[in-house]
SEGU-790248 format. One record per residue (C-alpha): residue in one letter; x, y, z. Coordinates in pm, whole numbers, plus 50000, padded with zeros to 5 digits. Example, Ala and Ser with C-alpha at 12.3 -4.5 7.8 and 13.67 -1.06 7.14 Angstrom:
<atoms>
a512304955050780;s513674989450714;
</atoms>
This chain:
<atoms>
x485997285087122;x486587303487439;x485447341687538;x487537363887732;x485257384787899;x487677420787937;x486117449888182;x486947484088209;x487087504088508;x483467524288547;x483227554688737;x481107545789043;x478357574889102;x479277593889381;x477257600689693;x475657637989713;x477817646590008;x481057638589789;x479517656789521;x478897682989765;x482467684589876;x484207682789512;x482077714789419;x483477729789704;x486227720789704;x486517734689320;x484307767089388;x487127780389674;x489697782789418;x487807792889069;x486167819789303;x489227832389428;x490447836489085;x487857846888919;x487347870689197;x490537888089134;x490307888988802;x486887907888830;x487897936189066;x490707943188874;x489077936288531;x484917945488543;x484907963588873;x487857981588777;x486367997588458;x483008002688597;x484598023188877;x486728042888686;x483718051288410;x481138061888739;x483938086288907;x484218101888579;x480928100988451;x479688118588812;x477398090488857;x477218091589198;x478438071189510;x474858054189514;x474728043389147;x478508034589186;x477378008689443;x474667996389315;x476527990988967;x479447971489155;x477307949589365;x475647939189051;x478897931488917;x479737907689230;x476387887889253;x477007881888826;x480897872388983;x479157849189260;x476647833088981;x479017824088716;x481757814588929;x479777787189053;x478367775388764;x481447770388617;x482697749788962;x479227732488907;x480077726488521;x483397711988654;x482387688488952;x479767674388676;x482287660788431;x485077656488733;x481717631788863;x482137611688527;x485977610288478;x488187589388691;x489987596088998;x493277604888808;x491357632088606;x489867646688921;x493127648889104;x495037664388810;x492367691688821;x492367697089168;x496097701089193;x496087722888872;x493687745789065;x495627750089371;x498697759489173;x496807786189001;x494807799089331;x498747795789452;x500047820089183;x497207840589266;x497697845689613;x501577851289575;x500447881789384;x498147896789638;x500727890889893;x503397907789727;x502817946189640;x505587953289463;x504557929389182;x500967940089196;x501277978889196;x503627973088926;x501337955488718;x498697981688716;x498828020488651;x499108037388991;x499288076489029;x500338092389361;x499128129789447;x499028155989660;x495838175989814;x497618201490100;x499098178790345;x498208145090212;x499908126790011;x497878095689830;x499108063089655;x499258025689667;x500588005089989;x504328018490088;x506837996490132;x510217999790363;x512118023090087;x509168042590064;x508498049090411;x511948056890512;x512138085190177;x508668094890377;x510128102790672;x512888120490538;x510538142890344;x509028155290643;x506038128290664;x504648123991044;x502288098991008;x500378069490763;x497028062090692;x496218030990598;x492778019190467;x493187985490464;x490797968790634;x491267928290826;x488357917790665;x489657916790365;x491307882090384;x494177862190374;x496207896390249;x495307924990384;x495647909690779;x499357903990659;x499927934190456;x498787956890801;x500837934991023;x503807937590798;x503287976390789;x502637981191146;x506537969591221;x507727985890930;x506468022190993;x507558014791393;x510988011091259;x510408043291038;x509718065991296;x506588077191171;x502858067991313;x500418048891220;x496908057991183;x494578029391116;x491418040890938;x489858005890767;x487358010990445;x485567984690267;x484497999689919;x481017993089835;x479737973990109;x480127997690366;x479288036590447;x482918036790625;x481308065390883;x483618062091141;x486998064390910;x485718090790705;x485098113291037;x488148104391191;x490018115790811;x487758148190828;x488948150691173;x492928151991055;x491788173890814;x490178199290988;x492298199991302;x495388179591222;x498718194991158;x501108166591067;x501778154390693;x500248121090582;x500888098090325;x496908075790275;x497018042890117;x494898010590048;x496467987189831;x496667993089483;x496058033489561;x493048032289411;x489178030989523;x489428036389909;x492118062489816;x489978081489557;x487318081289809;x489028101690077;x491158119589848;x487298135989699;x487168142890080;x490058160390184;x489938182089863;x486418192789951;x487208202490319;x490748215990231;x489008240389933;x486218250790221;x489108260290465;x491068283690238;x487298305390158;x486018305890530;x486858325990803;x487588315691102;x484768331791252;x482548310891046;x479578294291281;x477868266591088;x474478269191278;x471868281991055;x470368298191369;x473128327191346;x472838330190988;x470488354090845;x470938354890472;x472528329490244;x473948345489906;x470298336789694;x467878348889985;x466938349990307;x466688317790571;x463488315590739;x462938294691091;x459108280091067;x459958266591426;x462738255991650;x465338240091432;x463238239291112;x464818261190870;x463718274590472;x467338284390295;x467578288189913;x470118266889694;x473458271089880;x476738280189692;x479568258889721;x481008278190035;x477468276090168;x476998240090118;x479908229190270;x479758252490588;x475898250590697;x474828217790540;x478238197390563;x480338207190797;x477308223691004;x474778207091247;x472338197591042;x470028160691092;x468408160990750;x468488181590428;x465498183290249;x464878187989860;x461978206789687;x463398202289342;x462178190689050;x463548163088906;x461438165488574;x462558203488539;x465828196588302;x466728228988518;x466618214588849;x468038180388754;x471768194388764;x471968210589115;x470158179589304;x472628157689154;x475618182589263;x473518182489640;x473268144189627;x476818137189557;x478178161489843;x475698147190093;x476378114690054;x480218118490044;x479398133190401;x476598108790525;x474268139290577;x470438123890561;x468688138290288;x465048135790156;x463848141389806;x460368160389807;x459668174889448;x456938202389376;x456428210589019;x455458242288950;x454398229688611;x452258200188761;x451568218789082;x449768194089297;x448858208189664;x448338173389828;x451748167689710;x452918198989910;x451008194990189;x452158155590251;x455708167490219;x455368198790471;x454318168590740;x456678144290631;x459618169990738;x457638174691041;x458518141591124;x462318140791058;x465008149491325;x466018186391375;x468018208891268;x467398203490961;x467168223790580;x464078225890372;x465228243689974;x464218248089661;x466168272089520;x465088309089550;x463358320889833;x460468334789614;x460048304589390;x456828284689421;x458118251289571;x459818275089891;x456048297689902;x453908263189863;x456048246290156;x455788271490365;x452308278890384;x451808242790416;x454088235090695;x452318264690885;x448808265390793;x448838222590750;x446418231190437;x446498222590103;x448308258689977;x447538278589676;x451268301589663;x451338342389556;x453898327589266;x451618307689061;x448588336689049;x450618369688952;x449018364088585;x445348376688618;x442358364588485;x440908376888204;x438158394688453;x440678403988657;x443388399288947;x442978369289190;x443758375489508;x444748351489813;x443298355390163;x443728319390304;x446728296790274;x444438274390073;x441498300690007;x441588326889682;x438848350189568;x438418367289229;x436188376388945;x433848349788754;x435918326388570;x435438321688189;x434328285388084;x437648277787984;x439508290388312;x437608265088572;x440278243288431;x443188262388225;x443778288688481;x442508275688870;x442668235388825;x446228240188695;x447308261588981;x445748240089264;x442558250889308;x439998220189353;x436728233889453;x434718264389357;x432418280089613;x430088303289493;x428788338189679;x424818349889653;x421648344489443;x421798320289196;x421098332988813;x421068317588506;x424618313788417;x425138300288814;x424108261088667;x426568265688337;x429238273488557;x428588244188817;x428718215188529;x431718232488378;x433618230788736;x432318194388772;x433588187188450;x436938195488555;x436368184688762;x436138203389064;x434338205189391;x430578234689389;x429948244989686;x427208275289662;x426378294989988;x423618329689956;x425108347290238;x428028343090551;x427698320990736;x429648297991023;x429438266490776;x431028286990497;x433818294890674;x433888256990787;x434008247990431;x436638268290369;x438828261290686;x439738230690563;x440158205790218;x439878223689879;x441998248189806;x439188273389732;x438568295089442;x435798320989575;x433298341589329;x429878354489310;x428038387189337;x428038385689702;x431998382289740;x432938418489793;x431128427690109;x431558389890238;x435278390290137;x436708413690420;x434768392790692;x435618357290568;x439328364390551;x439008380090891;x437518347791014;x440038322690825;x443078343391017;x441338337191329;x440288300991301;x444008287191281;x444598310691584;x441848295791820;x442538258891687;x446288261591790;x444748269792096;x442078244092168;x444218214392010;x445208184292213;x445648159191942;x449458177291777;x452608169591992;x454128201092115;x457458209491914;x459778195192134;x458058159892189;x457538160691748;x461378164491763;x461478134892010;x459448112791811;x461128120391477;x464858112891620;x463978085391784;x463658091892162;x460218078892192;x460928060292543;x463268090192651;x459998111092587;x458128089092836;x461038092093077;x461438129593070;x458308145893002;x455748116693001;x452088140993030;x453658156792721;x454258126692512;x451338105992630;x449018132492475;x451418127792146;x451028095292095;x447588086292240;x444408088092051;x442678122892151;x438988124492167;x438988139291834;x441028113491664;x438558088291794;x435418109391682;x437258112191331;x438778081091251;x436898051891483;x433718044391261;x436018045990924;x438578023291080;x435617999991202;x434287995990844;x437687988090701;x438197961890954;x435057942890908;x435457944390508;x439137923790546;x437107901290799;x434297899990531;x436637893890278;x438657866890424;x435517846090570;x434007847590307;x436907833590026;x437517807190313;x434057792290350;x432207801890083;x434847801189799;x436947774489989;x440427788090002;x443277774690216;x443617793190582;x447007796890481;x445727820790230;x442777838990384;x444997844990710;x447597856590507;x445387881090286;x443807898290632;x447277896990743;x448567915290447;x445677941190464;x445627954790807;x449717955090794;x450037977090472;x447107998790612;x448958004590920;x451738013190798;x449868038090514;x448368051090847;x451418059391037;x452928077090729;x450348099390649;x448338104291007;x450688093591295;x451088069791578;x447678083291746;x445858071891474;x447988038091451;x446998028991792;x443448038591800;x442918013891473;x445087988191638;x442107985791898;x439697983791602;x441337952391432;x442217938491787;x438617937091874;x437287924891594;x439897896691591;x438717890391949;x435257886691862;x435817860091617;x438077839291875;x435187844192112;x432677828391829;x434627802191749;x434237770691563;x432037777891232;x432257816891256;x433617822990879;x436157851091026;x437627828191259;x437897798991004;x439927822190782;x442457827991066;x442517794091261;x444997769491084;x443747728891084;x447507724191155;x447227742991477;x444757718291629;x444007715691907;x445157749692006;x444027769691646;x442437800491888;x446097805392056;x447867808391762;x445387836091688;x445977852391976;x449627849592001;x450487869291649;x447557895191768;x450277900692108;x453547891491955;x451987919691663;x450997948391930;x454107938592101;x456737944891782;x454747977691710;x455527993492078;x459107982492082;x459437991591728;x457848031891821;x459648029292159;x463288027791984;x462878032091612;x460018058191551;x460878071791215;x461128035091079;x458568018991256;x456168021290961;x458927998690731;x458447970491001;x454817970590960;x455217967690567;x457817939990587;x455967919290841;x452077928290618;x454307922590275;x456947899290343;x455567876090626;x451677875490427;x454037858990104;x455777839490295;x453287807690420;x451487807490091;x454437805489889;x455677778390130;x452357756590106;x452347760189736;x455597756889594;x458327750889903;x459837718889860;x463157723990110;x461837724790477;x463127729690797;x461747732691154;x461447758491341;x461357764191743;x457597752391850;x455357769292065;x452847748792266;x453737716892133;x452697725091790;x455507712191528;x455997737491279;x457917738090943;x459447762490699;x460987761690377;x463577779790182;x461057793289936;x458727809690148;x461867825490277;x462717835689949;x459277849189916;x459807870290273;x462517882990183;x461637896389832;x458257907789960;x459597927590274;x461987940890009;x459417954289772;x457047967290048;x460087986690250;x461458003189876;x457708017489820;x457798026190165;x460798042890191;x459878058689847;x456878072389965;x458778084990314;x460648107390070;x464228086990061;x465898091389729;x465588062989463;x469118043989506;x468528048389893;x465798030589906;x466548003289697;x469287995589893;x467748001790218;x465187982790123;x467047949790036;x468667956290415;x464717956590533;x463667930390349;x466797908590461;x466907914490805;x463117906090844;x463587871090636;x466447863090864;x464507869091193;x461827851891053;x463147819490952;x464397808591290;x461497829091538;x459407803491719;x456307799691540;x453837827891628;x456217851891738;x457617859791383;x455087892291385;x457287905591667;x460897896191552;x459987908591157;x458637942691299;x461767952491518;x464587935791290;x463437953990968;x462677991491130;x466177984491307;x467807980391051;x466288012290877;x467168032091148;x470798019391175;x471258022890763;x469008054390698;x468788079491033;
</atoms>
């Protein structure tokens, strides 16, 4: 008996570069497909729901992009679920699929290439807004019945990026609408991805000044058209309700309809809520850098007008700042940090709330000119129950002995943080005291005038002043506040004069060297005072992350790449917390804290627990250079960064301190894909895709809170922060190692300033 042995044809497991190259080769077309399926399917809908919901450009954006990455995801799954079982069928299986695939990516791209069939396939409306005409992409018949209507030129939208159709579709209109007659205006938009500045001007332009009749287009006459059509209606509505003698320069304008406009300096101006008319003319269509907010977005009152202001500003790209004060929750920190915040934004530019008497507009004001904590008129017209309070200081009110109750009902709720009490004490003078600490607020008790009473009340609180000796000390000590802020003003060298605080905010650091360079070097360098004030503080902060970070190193044994990274992350984020609230002064002068004290441990050496947090075993034998190096390569991205990007150079110091300090932990615990970067001295140095991942989503984080707490609204700073936090991973995966504190710094506050000034 004989066996006949039969065999069947196995699959032979492919190589990971062939499995590489079938999942591409299947992810091109399923993505293309798929892709077209979702703009006009998902995207579509989305769209059309936002627009008429009012969402908002910004949520419109976000909502779409979301929509795209779930596109991206799935679509190459499924190519992933395909190459799988294409990897375990035979090679007739995986050709049959392939060449079903191009047919359908085929069919596909016939479609985009041919209008006719797509605009008839979906529902297309054309319309009319004074001299435009909008509606999907025109072909011959429809540009010759153009022309005969009267039509000079066409606007196209469509934009060569958007390949392999719209290159064609543009090339195939250029020659058409030259054999029309009529001319061709070129204005490319890319929905979603892109603020489309320079079209959007160039359409405002046409419809300002133009006088010729244009058809606008994209393709299907949809998104890019809807877009500019919202445009043209706004400007077109504006012209037929101005004069021609309009000026939009809030310098000539006294009054808006609501109240009055108040200049607090040179190009810094206070306007109520503007009308429609007024919005358009002063903060759209004016001169304006910035528009600032005051509005509560937890007053259901307030909600609908800064979503109304939102919606036109972005449609125009005007810069705009949320900065909420709640009269309900009035905070006067919260006021004060916001009147210097606006200090450092470019000029002109619009500070509102929305009547000229409210508390936000009062509260701003007297911060922005007094640079105090303020207690506004609004919030104290109610009286006491022992009678009227009255104001004498921007942060300094006086009135009759508070009932228990009232330390905390009536002053804590309206600002006031510390009492200060006036004469003798008497019995009821130690109730009172543990009442107002209870509050809790600041006792302060002086027995007659003196020059540290009005010190304590110069500054800090704000001030609720009582006692029997009040009325014949009150006359003298509001005499004396009015005349401190006078002399001070005087006697300062440590605030930038007006013009260089304009140069800093807009950017024109290095032109403020060029041009007036006494000026600006007494801006940005550390006074005397700033030293006196800030040196010892800064000192004791530096030497508790040293302390910290020798200390988990050698006595609790944790890796360098930690410890270095922890230091790393705590001077960064401090810096940047510093610049935000204090200045670039006060930056510098704690740079030369940290920098010494980092030079003192290279100069101990071997052993010192500081320095064996910072040195790296991998760096041998040249661990003290690559100290030194990110200590220049870090001073050196904070100058460049000031000397170009100013406004933004506190979001490189956060992505580096956040992004950077995740990255080489991450990398040492979990990366797994490496690759080499440029050396430096010989050293070989490696980096993987997950402590990448880990800058990236860091520097993200760090410049959204930072931006946040700069006053950008929610939506911008998500998005600006992903830019941030992308840029700075980018930079940093190919810098030569030790320089990455220098690339991160300028990349991310570059790409702030080119997204968000």
């Amino acid at each position: 008996m004989s066996t006949t042995l039969i065999t069947v044809d196995q699959p032979r497991e492919r190589s990971k570069l062939a499995c590489w190259a079938t999942f591409f080769a299947v992810w091109g077309p399923i993505g293309f497909v798929t892709g077209s399926m979702t703009l006009l399917g998902p995207v579509r809908w989305f769209t059309e729901r936002a627009r008429s919901a009012e969402w908002g450009d910004g949520v419109e954006n976000v909502g779409v992009m979301a929509i795209i990455g779930l596109f991206v995801v799935g679509s190459a799954l499924l190519s992933w679920v395909i190459t799988r079982r294409l990897g375990s069928s035979g090679m007739h299986a995986t050709v049959a699929t392939l060449v079903c695939l191009v047919l359908v990516t085929g069919a596909t791209m016939w479609l985009w290439m041919t209008p006719a069939v797509m605009i008839g396939l979906q529902t297309t409306q054309v319309s009319e807004v004074s001299r435009f005409t909008f509606g999907p992409y025109p072909d011959a018949d429809r540009l010759a019945t153009l022309r005969d209507e009267g039509y000079t030129g066409v606007i196209s939208l469509l934009h060569p990026a958007v390949v392999p159709f719209e290159p064609k579709l543009l090339a195939d209109e250029r020659a058409a609408i030259a054999e029309a007659g009529l001319e061709l205006i070129h204005t490319p938009m890319l929905p979603w991805v892109s603020d489309n500045v320079d079209s959007l001007a160039k359409i405002k332009s046409l419809a300002t000044s133009g006088t010729g009749r244009y058809y606008v287009h994209c393709y299907l006459g949809r998104d890019r058209v809807g877009v500019v059509r919202n445009l043209v209606e706004r400007i077109t509505k504006q012209a037929q309700t101005d004069t021609a003698e309009t000026a939009y320069s809030l310098g000539k304008k006294e009054a808006f309809e609501r109240g009055p406009i108040v200049e607090l300096e040179p190009g810094v101006f206070v306007t109520p809520f503007p009308t429609d008319e007024e919005l358009f003319a002063f903060y759209l269509a004016g001169e304006l850098e910035h528009v600032v907010s005051l509005l509560d977005p937890d007053n259901p009152e307030d909600r609908p007008w800064i979503e109304k202001e939102e919606q036109a500003l972005a449609d125009f790209e005007v810069p705009y700042s949320a900065l909420p004060v709640s009269w309900q929750r009035y905070d006067p920190q919260v006021v004060l940090a916001a009147a210097r915040r606006v200090k450092q934004l470019p000029r002109p530019l619009a500070v509102h709330a929305f009547l000229p008497n409210s508390t936000a507009t009062q509260a701003f004001q007297l911060a922005y000119e007094s640079d105090l904590p303020p207690l506004p008129p609004e919030l104290f017209r109610e009286p006491m129950g022992g009678g009227q309070v009255e104001l004498i200081g921007a942060n300094v009110a006086t009135g009759p002995r508070p009932d228990g109750p009232e330390f905390g009902t009536y002053l804590h709720r309206r600002g006031v943080r510390g009492i200060v009490y006036l004469g003798e004490r008497r019995a009821d003078t130690d109730v009172d005291r543990e009442i107002a600490r209870s509050v809790p607020l600041e006792w302060q008790a002086f027995e007659e005038y003196s020059t540290e009473l009005v010190g304590t009340l110069a500054q800090g609180g704000p001030w609720y002043v009582y006692g029997p000796a009040l009325e014949g000390l009150q006359a003298r000590i509001a005499q004396a506040l009015r005349e401190g802020p006078q002399r001070q003003a005087q006697a300062s060298t440590v605030a930038p004069a007006p013009g260089v605080a304009h140069a800093l905010s807009a950017g024109s650091l290095l032109m403020g060297f060029m041009t007036d360079p006494a000026a600006t070097y007494a801006a940005v360098v550390p006074s005397v005072g700033v030293l006196a004030a800030l040196s010892v503080a800064f000192l004791f902060y530096g030497l508790f992350a040293a302390t910290l970070a020798g200390w988990l190193r050698v006595t609790k044994g944790v890796k360098t790449s930690y410890t270095r990274k922890i230091f790393h992350f705590l001077i960064f984020t401090m810096a940047g917390a510093i610049q935000l609230t204090l200045g670039l002064p006060s930056v510098m002068l704690f740079g030369i804290v940290i920098t010494s004290c980092v030079m003192f441990a290279v100069w101990r050496g071997d052993g010192f627990a500081f320095y064996e947090s910072m040195a790296r075993d991998s760096d041998r034998p040249r661990r003290s250079l690559f100290i030194l190096v990110p200590m220049v390569t870090t001073a050196a991205g904070g100058l460049l960064s000031n000397l170009l990007f100013p406004q933004f150079a506190f979001i490189g110091y956060l992505v580096c301190g956040w992004g950077d300090a995740l990255g080489e932990p991450v990398g040492a615990r979990w990366g797994r894909h490496d690759y080499r970067v440029p050396s430096l001295a010989g050293v070989p140095a490696h980096r993987t895709l997950e402590g990448s991942l880990a800058v990236f989503t860091g520097g993200s984080v760090a410049a959204m809170a930072g931006l946040l707490a700069f006053g950008m609204p929610a939506i911008t700073a998500l998005m600006g922060g992903l830019a941030c936090g992308l840029f700075g991973a980018a930079v940093e995966a190919f810098s030569n190692h030790g320089l990455d504190n220098f690339t991160i710094q300028v990349a991310s506050s570059a790409a702030a300033f080119l997204l968000l000034a």
